[in-house]
Every structure is written in C-alpha cells, then in structure tokens.
VOPAMI-539665 format. One record per residue (C-alpha): x, y, z. Coordinates in steps of 0.001 Angstrom, whole numbers, plus 500000, padded with zeros to 6 digits. Example, Ala and Ser with C-alpha at 12.3 -4.5 7.8 and 13.67 -1.06 7.14 Angstrom:
REM VOPAMI-539665
512300495500507800513670498940507140
END
This chain:
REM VOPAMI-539665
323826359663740728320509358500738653323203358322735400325518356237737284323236354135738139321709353618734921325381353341733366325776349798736346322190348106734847323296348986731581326198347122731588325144344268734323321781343766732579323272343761728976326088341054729899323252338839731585320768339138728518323517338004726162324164335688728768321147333999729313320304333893725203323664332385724146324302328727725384327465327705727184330387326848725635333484324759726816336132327045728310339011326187730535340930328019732863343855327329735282342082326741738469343066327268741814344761324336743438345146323122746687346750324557748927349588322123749538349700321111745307350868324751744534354209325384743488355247328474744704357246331662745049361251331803746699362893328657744053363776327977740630363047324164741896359601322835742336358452322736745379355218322901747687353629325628749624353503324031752931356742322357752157358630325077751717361259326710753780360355330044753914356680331070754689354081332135751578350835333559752358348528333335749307345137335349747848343369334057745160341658335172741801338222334572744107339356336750747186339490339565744823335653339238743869334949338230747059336235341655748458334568343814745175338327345751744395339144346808741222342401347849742491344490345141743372346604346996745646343255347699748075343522344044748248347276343170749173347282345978751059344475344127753727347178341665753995348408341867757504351766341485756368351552345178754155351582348154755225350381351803753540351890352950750783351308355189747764347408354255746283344587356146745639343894357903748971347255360056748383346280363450747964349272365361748618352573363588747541350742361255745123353593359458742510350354358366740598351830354851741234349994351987743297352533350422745690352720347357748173355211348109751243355982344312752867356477344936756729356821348224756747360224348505755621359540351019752275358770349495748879361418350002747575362241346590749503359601344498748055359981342771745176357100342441742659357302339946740284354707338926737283354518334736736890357873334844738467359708337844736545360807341183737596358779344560737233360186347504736180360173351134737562356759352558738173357525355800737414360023358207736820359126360158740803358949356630741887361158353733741351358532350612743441356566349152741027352970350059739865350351347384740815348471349791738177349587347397735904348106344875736723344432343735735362342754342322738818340780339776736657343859338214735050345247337203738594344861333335739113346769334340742754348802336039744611351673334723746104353622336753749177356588335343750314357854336325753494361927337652753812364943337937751546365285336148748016367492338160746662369543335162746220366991334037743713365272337287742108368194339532742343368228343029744712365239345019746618363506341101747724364855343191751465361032342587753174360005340007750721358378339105747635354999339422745553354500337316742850351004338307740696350496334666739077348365335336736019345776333624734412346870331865731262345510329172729059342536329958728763340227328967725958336904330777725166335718334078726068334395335691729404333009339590729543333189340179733593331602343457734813331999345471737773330282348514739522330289349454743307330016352836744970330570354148748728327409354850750928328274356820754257326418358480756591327903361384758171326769360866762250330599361407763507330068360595767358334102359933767842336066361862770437336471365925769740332564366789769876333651367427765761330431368009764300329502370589766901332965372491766417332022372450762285328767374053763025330431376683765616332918377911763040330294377890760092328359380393762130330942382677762137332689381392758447330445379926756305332262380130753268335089377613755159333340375737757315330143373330755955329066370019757204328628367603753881324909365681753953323608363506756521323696360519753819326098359873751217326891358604747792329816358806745933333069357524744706331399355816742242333597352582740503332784350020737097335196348180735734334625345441732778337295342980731428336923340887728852339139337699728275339346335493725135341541332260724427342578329495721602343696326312721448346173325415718873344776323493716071347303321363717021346822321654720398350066322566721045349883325837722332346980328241723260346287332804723137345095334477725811344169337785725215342076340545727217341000343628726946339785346021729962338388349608731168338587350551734842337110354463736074337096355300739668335439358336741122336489361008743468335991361876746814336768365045748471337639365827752091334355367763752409332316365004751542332504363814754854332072365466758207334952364287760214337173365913757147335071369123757224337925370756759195341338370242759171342351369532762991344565371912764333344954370606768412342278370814770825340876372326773445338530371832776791337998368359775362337083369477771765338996369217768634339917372635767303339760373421763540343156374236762578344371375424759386346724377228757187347485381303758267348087381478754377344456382188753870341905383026751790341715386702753134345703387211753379347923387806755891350221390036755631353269390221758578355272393669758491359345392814759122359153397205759432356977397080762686356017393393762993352314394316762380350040390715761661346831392023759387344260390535757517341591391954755026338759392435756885335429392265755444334246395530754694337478396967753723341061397750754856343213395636757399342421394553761130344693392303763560344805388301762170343701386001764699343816382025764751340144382291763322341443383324760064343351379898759208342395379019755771340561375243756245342585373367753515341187369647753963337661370537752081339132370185748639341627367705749005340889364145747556340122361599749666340057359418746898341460360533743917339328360057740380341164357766737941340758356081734634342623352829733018342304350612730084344688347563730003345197345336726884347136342299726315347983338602725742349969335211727278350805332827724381352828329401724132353228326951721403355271323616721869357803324028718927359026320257719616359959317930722118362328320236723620361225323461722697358395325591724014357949329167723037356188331770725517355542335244725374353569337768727418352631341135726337350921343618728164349612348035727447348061349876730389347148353551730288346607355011733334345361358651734265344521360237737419343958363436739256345831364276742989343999367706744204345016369259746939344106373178748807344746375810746643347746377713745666348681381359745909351132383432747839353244381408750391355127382391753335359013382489752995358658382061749093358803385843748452361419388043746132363304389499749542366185388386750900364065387342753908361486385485751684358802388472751622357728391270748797358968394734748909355943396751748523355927400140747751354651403176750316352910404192747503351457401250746047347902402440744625345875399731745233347128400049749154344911403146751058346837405284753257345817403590756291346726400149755130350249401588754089350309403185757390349156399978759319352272398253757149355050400811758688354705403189755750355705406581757536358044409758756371360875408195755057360433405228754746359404404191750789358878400602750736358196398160753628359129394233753659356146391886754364356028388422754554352253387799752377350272384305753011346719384031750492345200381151749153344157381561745280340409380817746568339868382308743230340964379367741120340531376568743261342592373468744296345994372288743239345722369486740721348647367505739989347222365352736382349065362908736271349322359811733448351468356929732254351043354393729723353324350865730589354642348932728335355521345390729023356521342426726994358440338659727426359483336520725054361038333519725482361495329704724895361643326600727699362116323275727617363205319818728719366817318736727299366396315549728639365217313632731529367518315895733420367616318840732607365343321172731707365844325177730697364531328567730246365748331585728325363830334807728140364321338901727619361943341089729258361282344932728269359317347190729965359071351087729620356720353696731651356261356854729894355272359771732148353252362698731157352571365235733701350966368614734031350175370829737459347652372836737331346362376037739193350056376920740799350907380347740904354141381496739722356548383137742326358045385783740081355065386825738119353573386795742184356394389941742659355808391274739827351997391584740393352546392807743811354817395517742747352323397978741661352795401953740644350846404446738547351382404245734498352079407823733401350556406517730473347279405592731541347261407308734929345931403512736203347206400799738230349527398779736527352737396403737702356273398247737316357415395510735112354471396245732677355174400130732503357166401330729586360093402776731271360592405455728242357307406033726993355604404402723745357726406114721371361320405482723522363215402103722884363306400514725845360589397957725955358354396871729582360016394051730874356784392058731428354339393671729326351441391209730282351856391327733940348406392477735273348092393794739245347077391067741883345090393400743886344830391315747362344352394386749565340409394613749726337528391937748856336731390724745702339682392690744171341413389607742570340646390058738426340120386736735993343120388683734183345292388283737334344413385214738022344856384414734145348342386079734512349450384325738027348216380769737070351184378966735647351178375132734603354230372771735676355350370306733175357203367046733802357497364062731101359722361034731410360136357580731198361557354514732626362796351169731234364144347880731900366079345377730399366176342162731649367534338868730187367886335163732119369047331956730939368012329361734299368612325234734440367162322771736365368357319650736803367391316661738565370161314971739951368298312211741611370202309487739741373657310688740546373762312407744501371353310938746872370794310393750715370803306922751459368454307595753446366194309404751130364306308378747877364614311354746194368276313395745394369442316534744508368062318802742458369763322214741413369262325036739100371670327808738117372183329988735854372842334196735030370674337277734088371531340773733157369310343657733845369358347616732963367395349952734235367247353522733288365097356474734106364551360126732715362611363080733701362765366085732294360728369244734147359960372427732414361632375911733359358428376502736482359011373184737870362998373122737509363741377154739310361268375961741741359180379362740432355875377692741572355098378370744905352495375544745389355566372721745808357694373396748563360719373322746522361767372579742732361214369613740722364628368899739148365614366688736397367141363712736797368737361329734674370633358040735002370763353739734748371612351234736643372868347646735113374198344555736793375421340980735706374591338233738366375398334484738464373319332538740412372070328999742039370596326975744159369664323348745307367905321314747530368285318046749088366728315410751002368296314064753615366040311843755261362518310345753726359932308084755274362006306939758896360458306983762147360495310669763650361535311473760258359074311239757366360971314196755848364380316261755957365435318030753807368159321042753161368063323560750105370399326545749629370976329580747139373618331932746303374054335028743853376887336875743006376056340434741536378619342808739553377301346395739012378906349386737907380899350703741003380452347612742863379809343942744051377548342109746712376472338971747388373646336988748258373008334110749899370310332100751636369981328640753443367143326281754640366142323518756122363174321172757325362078318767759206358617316793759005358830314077762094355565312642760682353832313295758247350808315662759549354111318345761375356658319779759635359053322235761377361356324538758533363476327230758992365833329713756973368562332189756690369240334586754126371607337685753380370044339645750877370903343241749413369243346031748051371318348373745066370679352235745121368269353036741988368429355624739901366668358237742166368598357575744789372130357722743034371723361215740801368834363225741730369693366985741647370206369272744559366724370684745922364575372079748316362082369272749950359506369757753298359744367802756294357086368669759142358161369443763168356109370492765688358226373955765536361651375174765624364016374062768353364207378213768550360602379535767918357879380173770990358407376715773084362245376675772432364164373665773499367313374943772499369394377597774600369679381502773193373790380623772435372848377767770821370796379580768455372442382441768196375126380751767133373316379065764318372220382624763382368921383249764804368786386918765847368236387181769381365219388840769149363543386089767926364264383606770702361439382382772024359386384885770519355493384545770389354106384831767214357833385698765933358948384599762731360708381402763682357370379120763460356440378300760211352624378586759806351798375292758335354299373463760415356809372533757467360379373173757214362795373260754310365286370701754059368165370763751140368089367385749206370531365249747305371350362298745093374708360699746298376481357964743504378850356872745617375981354765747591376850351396748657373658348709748591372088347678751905372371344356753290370124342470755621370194339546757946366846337270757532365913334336759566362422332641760011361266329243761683357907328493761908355795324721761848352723323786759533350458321033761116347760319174758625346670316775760904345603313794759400342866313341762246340881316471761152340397316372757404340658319908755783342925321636758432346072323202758506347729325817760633351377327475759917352888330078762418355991331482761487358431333855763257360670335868760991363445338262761702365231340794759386367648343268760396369038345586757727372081347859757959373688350130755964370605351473755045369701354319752052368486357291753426369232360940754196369755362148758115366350362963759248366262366424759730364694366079763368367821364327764089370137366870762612368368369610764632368269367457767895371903366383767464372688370125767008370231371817769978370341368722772171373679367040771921376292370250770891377282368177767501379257370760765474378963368253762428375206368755762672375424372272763499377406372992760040373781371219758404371448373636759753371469377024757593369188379953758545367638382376756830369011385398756809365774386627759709366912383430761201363736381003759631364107377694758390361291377930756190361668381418754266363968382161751351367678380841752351366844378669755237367072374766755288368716371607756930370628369493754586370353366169754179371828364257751330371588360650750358373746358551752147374437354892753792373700355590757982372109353406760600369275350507759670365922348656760334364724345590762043361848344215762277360493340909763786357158339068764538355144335632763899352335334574760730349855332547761395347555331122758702344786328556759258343011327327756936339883324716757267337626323265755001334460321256756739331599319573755333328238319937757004327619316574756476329949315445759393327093317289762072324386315511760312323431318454757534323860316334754591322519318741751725323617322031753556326961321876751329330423323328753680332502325345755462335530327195754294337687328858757109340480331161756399342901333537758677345875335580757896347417337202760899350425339107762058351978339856765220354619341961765297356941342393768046359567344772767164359738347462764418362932349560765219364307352644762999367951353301763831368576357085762406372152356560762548373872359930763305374490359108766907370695358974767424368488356664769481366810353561768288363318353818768585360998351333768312356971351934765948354997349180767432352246350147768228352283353694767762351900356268764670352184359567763836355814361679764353358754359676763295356175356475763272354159357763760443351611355566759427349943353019762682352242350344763054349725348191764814350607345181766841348370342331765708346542342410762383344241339826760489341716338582758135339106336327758908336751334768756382333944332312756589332028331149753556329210328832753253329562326435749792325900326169749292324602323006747153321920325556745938324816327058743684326111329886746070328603331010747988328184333406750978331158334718752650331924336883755935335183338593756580336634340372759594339129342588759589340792344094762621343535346756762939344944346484767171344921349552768672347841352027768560349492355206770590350040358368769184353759359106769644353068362538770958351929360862774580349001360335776413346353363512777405345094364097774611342058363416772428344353361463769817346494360158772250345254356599770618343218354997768530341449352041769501341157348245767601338992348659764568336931346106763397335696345686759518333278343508758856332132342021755080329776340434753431329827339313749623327721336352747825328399334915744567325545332742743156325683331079739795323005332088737631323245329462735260326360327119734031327948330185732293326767332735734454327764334126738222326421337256739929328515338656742737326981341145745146328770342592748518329290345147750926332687345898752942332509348036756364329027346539756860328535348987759652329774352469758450332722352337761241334382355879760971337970356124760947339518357343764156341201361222763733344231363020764669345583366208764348348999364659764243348756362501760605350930365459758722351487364631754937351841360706755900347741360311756216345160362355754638342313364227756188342843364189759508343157359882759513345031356854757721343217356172755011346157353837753576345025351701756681341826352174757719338266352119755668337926356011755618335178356126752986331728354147754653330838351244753376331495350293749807328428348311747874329002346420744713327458344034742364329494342329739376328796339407736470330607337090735095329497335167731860331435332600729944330961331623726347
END
C-alpha cells in the first residue's frame, strides 16, 4: 500500500512542480456548450437538444472528473437509463469487453457511435462494442439518445443510441493524472446475522471460512493522459494527438466480509454458507451402492455432509485487475473552399484478468457413460476399506463413481484475457454551395483477441490419472496409460507416458507432478473487423419548399453507406473437445461476416414559426432501406413538434427500427452451455409427475429421490447450443412524447419529461430452457418434450444430458416508462450573496413502468419491474436517478454533491425470506475541483461517502457476483481519488 501511495505523489506532485515552474500558455479546446446550443445525436440535419424530437440525455467531459472514473462505462452505466452489463465486476462469464445495455433490452441493441460513426465488434465472444476503447479524457460529452434510429445509423439503434463526442481541436498540451483507491470497512450489519455465520463455520473450517480485516484498502487505480495539439501554419487545420496509460487493481471476494461465504439459503433467520459439493476434500458418489464419501481428515473416507461444500466466492474477483494504454490523433485541414479533409485514428491495448474458484474434477464431466470414472477394485492408492466403502466386493472389479474436487492445489481459474483495437477514419467534407453541403468517409476497425485460460484441468488426462495400477516395472503406482503394456524391450509403446497418478484419496496426496500433468492451458485468438463507408448530403432547401407560414424551409439529407463486418475465432484442441472441465462446455470456433448496402434519408420541416399558440411546428422524418445477404428490412421513423410559445415545447416520435443477426448469432458451432434452475422438474421437490419423467427417461428410481442423482450440485444444467443462419432481423415499434419547459420567468431552468415506448418482436434468442422444461412437465408439449435429452442415469447435467436450444426468431420485449431531466443554473446574487458565485442543479431520472419478456414458445409474459434475480436477472428497479448540486465558487472552485438512488426491488422467488427484497439504496458523492493557478486544476472526491454495503442474495446465480449486483450497486466501499490537470 506504502508503494502505491508513493507511485500517486509521484506522479501528482511531479505534474504540479512542472506545473507551477512553467508559465501558461494559450491552449484551446472545444468547450461545453449550452445546453440548448448543442447539436446533437438522432439527424444528419442540425438541430438542437431541446428542440429535438426524440429525447437526449447528455454527460459531459466534467461529469467524468467530477465522479473520479477512469472507466467510462462506470459512468454511463449510473445513467438511469442503463442497465448492467459486461464491465469490470464480471468474474465468471467476463468477454473482457466493457458494455452499455440502454433499457435493459441487451447491448446488442444499443448503438455506440464515436463523433457520430459506428463502432465495430468488441470482441470475437462478444459482438456490443467495447467502451475500452475509449480514452475518458478525450470525451468532450456524451450524448444518449433515447429509442430507435436505425433509420439514421443503420441496425442494433433497437433501445437507443450513444454517441462518445470527442475532444478535437485542440492546441497545446495538457498531462492530466489520476489515482483513487477503495476504502471499506467490513461492519456487515445487513439481514442474515453474516458475520456471525463466517465466524461459526471458521471454527469448524478455517482453511474456507475467514473474515477479511476490519478496515480496508485496495483496488488501487492511476491513470495519466496526455493530450497535445497544432494549429496549421495556415490556420487551416489543426492535430490532436494523445497518448495514455490506465492500471486498475483487483479485488477479491474475500476481501470483504459479506463475500466471505458464498450464500447457499438460510435458515432460523440466518444466511447459510452454501457452496459447491465439488470440494476441496472430494466427494466421491458410488452409482455401485450409492455411497456419498469424503476424505476425512486423518485418513480414509466418512459420510459427506452439507458442511463439506467447497466456499467458491473467496477467490473470485470482485473487481478484476486490468491494464490499458491508448494512443491516437483527430486531424483536419481545409484543402479549399469546398474541401475539408478529416481523419481520426485511434490504438488501445487492453489486458485483464477474470479469476474465478478453482478447477479440478467436476461432476457429470467424467469418462463413463454416466459422466463418472471407472476406478479399479484394486486401485493402489485406494485402501481396502475405501474400496470397500466404494462397493468393491468379490466380483465386482471396478466400481463407477461420480468424483467432485476442487484443484485447491493450484488455485483459481484465470481466464487472461487481451485485445489490442484498431481504429481509423478518413475522410473529406464540405460545402458545394450555399446548398448543399457533403461528407464522404471509410472507417476500419479491427479487434485482435489473444486469449489464454489458465489453471483448468484436463478431463482426459483427469481419467487417465485416476486410473491407477501397479507397474510391473517399478512395482509403484503409476496410471495404466503410462505403463508399458509389453515391457521396455517389447514394441508397443505407453499410450501416455507422462501421465503421473492424481492421488485424491487421502490428505496432502496431490504431487506438483500431478498437478504439473493435470493443469492444461486453453487457447483462443481471433479477431474482428469492420468496414464501413458513407457518402451523406445536406441540403438546405429553404429557398425552394417553404411553409408560408414559416421562415425557415426544408432541409434534407440523404445519402448510402456500406458496411462489412466479419469475425474469427479460432480455439485450440482443449478448448474446442470441450476437454477442460473448468467451462461447462466447449469453446468452438466460429467463423463468418455480415455486409449490407443501405440507402437512406431524411428531412425536416417547419410548418408553423412565430404565430400566436404557435411560436414553432415543425415535422421531420427518416427512412432507410437495407439489402443484406439473405435479406431486406426497412426502417423508418417520424416526428413532430410543437412549441405554443416560446418557453413550452411539446414533441413526439415514431420509429420502426431493426436489428440484423451478427455473426455470433448466425454460425456459432453446436455446444454445450449452463443455464442455472433451482433443480430438476424430477429431482427431490419434483414438480413433474413419475410418467412424465419416465417418459423423458429418468429411471424411476430416481423420482423424487433425496440426495439422488437428478440435482446437480452447483445448481447448473447443460443446455445444447446453436448458431441458426437462416435468422430473420428483429423489428421494433418506438414511440415517445414528452414536453421541455425553459421558462422565460426563471432564468437558468429547464425541465423535459419524456414517455417512451418500444415493443420489439421477432426477437433473437434461443427457447429458455426453463421454458422448454415447463412446457414439457407443466403443459404435456411433445415439441418440448423431443428438446429435453437425459443422461443415460437420467441427469441433465452429467455426460449425455442437456436441453436444446438453438438460435432462433420467437416471442419479444417491451418496455415503457418516462425521463425527466431538470436542469437549473442560479446565481447567489439573486438572495442577496453577491460574491458567493452559483448554483448548478442537475437530475437525470427514470421511471419505468413496464419491462415485459415474452419467451415465445407458448409461454407467459412476465413482467421485471421491480424485481431481480430468476428469469429477471439483474434488479430492474422502478425509479432511478442522479442528483447533483455544485457550488461555482468566485474563489476558483467548484464543489459538487451527487445522489444516487436505486428504488427498491423484489426477489422473484417471493416473499419469506431474508432476500425476499432489497430496499432503495442511496449513494451519496462528493468531489471538488479547485484551480490551482491559470494552468492548473486539482480534483479531489469521494463516491459512497458513507460505506453503504450492497444488499445480498443467495439467488444472484452467474448474473451478479458475490452474493450481490455489483453491475448496479457500489459493492466495493467508498472510492477516494485525487487527480491534476495542467495545461501548457
């Protein structure tokens, strides 16, 4: 901790020394306008913000040092109008990507865009783009614009748009420096008595169970940019060029007490610590005599109870360490009167580590038919009562067991994981005349993915290690494969000469040579790129079509764009079989591209200027016509408003917009996946009749059966996966009205609320598998039926058993609700506090009123609001917002307070339990930026003020991480930072 903190003052105090010796120099940048002078995202046509049709909710350049991220996702993502997605608190499931998810409708329906253009892929395993791309002290602002324009951008602008508007023309040189860490003090005093279960089961397991210190600091963040610009000596064009390093810090599940334990239920008003039953000591679960045995401590086996669950949440990352450097540059130069060149080039390489609990020998992935290992009655590293406790008995020569245990040995999964992006645009822009006007530019961008797994075991050196006999040879343990079936001088050869015995039958027999031997590495490298080339007009056709009753006319812009995208990822031989029993299923390669031709255009026109109850109306409209490979779709939207005077304006829109399948979507491979159920419709609590699953072949002795072999132990199922290119592209409906009021009466004030609307159909997806299985138990569906495949012992988590569920077009999404932004800006002088500077009031807020998932498949709507967990996922909470005060200082400072607050939700599961809801949470912030000297500010702050802990469930699955939401709420304590910026 001392280094880190001497690596902050070196930096901070370094930058202010040069700082304070060198004098200031001019330097320019694009400021941030008003509010209602911006010209913003949704048109090719100038137009602005609170004049448009469609709402925009905007962040600025400032909000992001006001809020101390260095990742700009953490910031979008407070936006009330995002929900979680993939960033850096995915531990298990991590792309490696950062991703923004606009109403909560996937992100693969919001469409990111750079100063107005398209980003590509972010990865090969994950087609949204990568906000890792993006340098957070290049962004002048953010613009979000709510519903479809895929009329102007082109597919996937389903939920909306982000637009990252850079900074550009910018002439001298800034160095701006960055370091914050978390602070957290572990006092848990939620519901579950936690810290007092922890201590219970540390008495009794120490080696699992640990509370983490009472205080706290880690996760430890700099970041330093530096940005330099020219003028032209002409002044005719200006470079802008930067340069940046980013490195985050990890935190681990351990590190904090309410993740000490990975909840498992409750009980008597307590949470329970749960776990995985593939452990650290084994289990081992005879099919001969349906014996359940651990290792017990001294030696030899004894009965496995609930108490042996291996705690997996310890190791996992709660935020996962990662590393970034960014380089690039924005140039234009004014080639003539009706020529402007432009160009934009931009290099980020990006690294980053997703751990997760160990590896080792998993339930159902075993060499038997029935997902379990064969082991020999006279296996020598078994004693004779083990075999005996096994079913080994006259006779009978080798026993099948289905083996569970963690490789505590070599410690957690890590999925290592980098990409360096490639992005450049080049183009040229310009004013034929007075009008028209023009721009034509190509746009490649490529993601190359390099990506190693580390600490998996591999299932069939895991068989061969476990099938142990004497070597006549040596008359010691060795693995069957490794014993030369002839003798040294015959010519057969071993057929795995290097396997070495995984001795997991008594303590401490696991060997570094085993280990060496079991550990196998999963490769995967690909890339992605994209092609993209637009020609757009404008034209101003005031002069020729105009209302008579307006001053201005028509203006229009049209024009066509072609685009290719292609993606390829190619996995080694482990990660292809699916021989590495740490990933639920294989990791196939896939291959394929995607191009389109579109034509499109819009206009707008006023109708109506400066009349009484009619200051302003005005209509616009947009249409694109899209020709891909297999198919065609259209898009089209429609607006119109209406300003009776001048401080109201009323607007409203329509829009049909379309998403196309990607590449993922259309030709990934058959393979296994995991989805997670509370059990099988057949296990211990069935739901499902004995003829109903009998018929699906579950023997009948496993019906109901307590502690049979229906359950899977870590509550995840197999289900088959599938690419499908026959997809057709979704479609949605999207319709918003909404008012802004700037009343002329109260200088500095406006207020927009905005209700929006989108319904999507024929929507990309597989069949849930809950649904299959309910459509099948519940609802006698033979279709469904014919998708559910059992094992061969009747499991759908062992060897052979899965539901399938392939790509394919079925049922939709809607969601509705109403924005509000205010937004007021008050001088002090107006109460009679002339020299105590102003006010600046800000809120972003979100109500949302319906959120509905139609499975398709004959299954019922059901609505998320409010709720999480189960088919809900991640808390869909009802009202949302951001709240921020600052105080302009004349004393050259800013200080600024922000409130954040996350309604309360309802776990899905019902009410009687200790997770049955969480309640509001309330963030509060508090940053300052003071201004050293003219070419010097210092920024200081601290988010989650008060330490709030995160509220817990034992229901989050794979969609949160340790035991909460961190993709929603502040999981980490408060985060403290302090950052400089100097201009020269």
């Amino acid at each position: 901790m001392k280094r880190e903190f001497l690596l902050a003052s070196t930096i901070i105090a370094g930058i202010t020394l040069v700082g304070l010796a060198a004098p200031a120099m001019a330097q320019s940048t694009t400021g941030t306008a008003q509010v209602e002078d911006i010209v913003v995202t949704g048109s090719r046509i100038p137009q602005a913000n609170l004049k448009t049709t469609s709402p925009v909710t905007q962040v600025t350049g400032e909000d992001i040092n006001v809020q101390g991220v260095t990742r700009v996702e953490d910031l979008i993502n407070q936006l009330p109008q995002a929900f979680a997605a993939q960033n850096s608190t995915v531990a298990n499931g991590a792309s490696g990507t950062a991703t923004v998810d606009l109403r909560g409708l996937g992100s693969d329906r919001t469409l990111v865009l750079i100063d107005g253009r398209r980003m590509g892929y972010g990865s090969p395993n994950d087609t949204a783009a990568d906000l890792n791309q993006i340098p957070g002290q290049l962004v002048d602002r953010v613009e979000v614009l709510t519903g479809g324009a895929a009329a102007v951008y082109g597919s996937d602008a389903i939920a909306g748009v982000v637009n990252f508007i850079m900074k550009k023309d910018f002439e001298g040189l800034r160095i701006d420096a960055q370091y914050g860490f978390y602070q957290h003090h572990n006092d848990y005093d939620g519901p579950g008595n936690l810290r007092s279960v922890i201590e219970g089961r540390a008495a009794g397991n120490p080696s699992q169970f640990k509370l983490p210190d009472d205080n706290v600091m880690d996760g430890f963040s700099r970041e330093v940019t530096i940005i330099m610009g020219v003028n032209a000596p002409d002044g005719r064009g200006n470079l802008t060029a930067y340069a940046g390093y980013r490195k985050n810090n990890k935190i681990l599940g351990r590190d904090r007490d309410y993740s000490s334990c990975s909840l498992g239920g409750e009980n008597a008003g307590s949470f329970v610590c749960g776990g995985s039953s593939t452990n650290a000591t084994g289990r081992f679960n005879s099919l001969e005599n349906g014996a359940n045995l651990t290792v017990a401590s001294g030696g030899g086996f004894r009965n496995y109870t609930g108490d042996d669950a291996y705690n997996f949440g310890p190791l996992n990352h709660y935020q996962r360490p990662d590393e970034r450097y960014t380089l690039g540059a924005y140039g234009t130069y004014k080639v003539n009167d009706k020529i402007e060149a432009f160009t934009s080039l931009s290099f980020s390489d990006y690294s980053t580590v997703a751990q997760i609990a160990p590896s080792g020998v998993f339930f159902g992935g075993g060499t038997s038919a029935n997902g379990g290992y064969n082991i020999s009655c006279d296996n020598p590293l078994l004693s004779g009562a083990q075999a005996t406790a096994l079913g080994c008995a006259p006779g009978v020569d080798t026993v099948e067991v289905l083996i569970g245990r963690r490789n505590v040995e070599g410690g957690g999964r890590q999925d290592s994981i980098g990409s360096q992006n490639y992005r450049g645009v080049v183009g040229i822009r310009g004013d034929l005349n007075d009008t028209w006007s023009y721009d034509l530019a190509a746009s490649y961008s490529k993601v190359s993915l390099s990506r190693t797994y580390l600490n998996d075991f591999s299932n069939q050196r895991i068989g061969r290690a476990l099938d142990v006999a004497i070597d006549p040879a040596t008359g010691k343990a060795a693995c069957v494969s490794a014993i030369d079936p002839d003798g040294p001088t015959g010519p057969l050869a071993a057929v795995d000469a290097a396997c070495v015995p995984y001795n997991i039958y008594s303590p401490d027999g696991v060997t570094p040579e085993a280990l060496a031997y079991l550990q196998t590495p999963g490769l995967q490298r690909g890339a992605t790129e994209q092609q993209v080339i637009t020609l757009a007009v404008t034209g101003d056709l005031s002069s020729y079509v105009s209302s008579p009753w307006a001053d201005g006319g028509l203006q229009v812009a049209f024009g066509a764009e072609y685009r290719r995208d292609k993606l390829v990822a190619t996995s080694d031989t482990s990660f292809e079989t699916g021989d590495l029993a740490g990933q639920g299923g294989p990791t196939k390669s896939v291959a394929g591209s995607v191009q389109v031709y579109d034509l499109f255009g819009e206009f707008r026109l006023p109708l109506i200027e400066g009349r009484p109850f009619a200051d302003q109306v005005s209509i616009n409209g947009s249409y694109r016509h899209s020709t891909y490979d297999k198919f065609k779709s259209d898009a089209y939207g429609f607006g119109i408003d209406w300003a009776p005077v001048s401080d109201l304006r009323f607007r409203a829109s329509l829009a049909r917009t379309t998403r196309a399948p990607n590449v993922i979507e259309l030709f990934r491979p058959q393979g296994l996946n995991l989805f997670d159920a509370d059990g099988d419709p057949c296990g211990p609590n069935p739901t499902a009749t004995l003829a109903q699953c009998v018929a699906t072949g579950v023997p009948s002795a496993q019906y109901g059966l307590v502690g049979g072999l229906l359950e899977s132990p870590a509550g995840q199922y197999n289900y088959l996966q599938s690419g499908n290119p026959d997809l057709a592209p979704e479609t949605a409906d999207t319709y918003t009205f909404g008012a802004v009021f700037a009343p002329s009466f109260v200088r500095g004030l406006n207020i927009s609320v905005d209700y929006y609307n989108i319904d999507l159909k024929n929507r990309i997806d597989i069949i849930d598998p809950l649904v299959t299985l309910d459509n099948c138990y519940v609802n006698n569906q033979a279709d469904a039926c014919a998708r559910v495949v059992r094992s061969n012992i009747g499991t759908l988590w062992t060897t052979g058993g899965y539901v399938e569920a392939f790509n394919t077009n079925i049922g939709g999404l809607k969601t509705s609700g109403i924005d509000v932004n205010v937004n007021y800006n008050v001088g002090l002088d107006r109460f009679g506090l002339d020299t105590y500077g102003s006010l600046a009031f800000n809120m972003v807020g979100s109500w949302l009123d319906k959120m509905e998932t139609d499975p398709g498949a004959g299954a019922a709507v059901y609505d998320c609001v409010g709720k999480f967990a189960g088919e809900c996922g991640t808390p869909k909470n009802e009202w949302r917002h951001r709240a921020r005060v600052t105080w302009q200082m004349p004393w050259n400072a800013d200080l600024s307070a922000t409130w954040r607050y996350y309604g309360g939700v309802d776990n899905v599961a019902g009410p009687g339990r200790l997770d049955s809801s969480f309640d509001a949470q309330n963030y509060f912030d508090l940053a300052a930026n003071v201004q050293l000297r003219d070419n010097m500010k210092l920024r200081v702050g601290i988010n989650n003020v008060f330490d709030r802990d995160p509220p817990l469930s034992y229901s989050v699955g794979t969609t949160g991480n340790n035991n909460t939401y961190p993709q929603t709420y502040d999981a980490m304590g408060r985060f403290m930072f302090i950052g400089i910026t100097a201009d020269f």
